[in-house]
C-alpha positions, 0 to 999 in steps of 0.5 A: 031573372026579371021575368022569373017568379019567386021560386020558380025554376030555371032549366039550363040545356049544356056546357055552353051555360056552366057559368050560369048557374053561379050568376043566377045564385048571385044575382036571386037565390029564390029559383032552384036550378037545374042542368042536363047535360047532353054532351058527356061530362070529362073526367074530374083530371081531365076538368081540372086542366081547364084555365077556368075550371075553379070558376066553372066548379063553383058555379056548377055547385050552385045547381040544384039539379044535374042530369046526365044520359049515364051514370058514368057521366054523372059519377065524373061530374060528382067526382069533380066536385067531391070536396065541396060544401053543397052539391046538386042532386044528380040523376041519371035519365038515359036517352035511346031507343028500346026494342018491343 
């Protein structure tokens, strides 16, 4: 964050960086932040069975953003955070190949 201008935007790649989101927030709330995830997103039940899934849902809420390569994805991940106060804007932005 120290090398980030005021506002700018921070881009987040996966799973392995869900926490990041909720430091950011708390350390500047200027960046808009965003995440894509490129694995498929559990099922709000099946999130919910993790040790950490509180902390890992309040963080993720910080988002601005989310990307999803399905919209099945997308709708468990707004499923798991139904409820709460602030949600990120979700998209879908599928990945493969088309024919001519």
């Amino acid at each position: 964050m120290a090398h980030a201008a005021h506002g700018a935007t921070v881009r987040l790649h996966d799973y392995n960086l869900w926490l990041v989101p909720g430091l950011l927030r708390t350390s500047r709330p200027d960046p808009r932040t965003g995440l894509f995830h490129h694995t498929p997103f559990p099922p709000a039940e099946v999130f919910a069975t993790l040790p950490v899934a509180r902390e890992l849902l309040a963080s993720l809420a910080c988002l601005d953003r989310a990307g999803f390569h399905t919209a099945a994805f997308a709708e468990q991940f707004r499923q798991a955070l139904a409820g709460r106060p602030r949600l990120p804007r979700i998209a879908v932005h599928p990945l493969g190949t088309t024919s001519p």
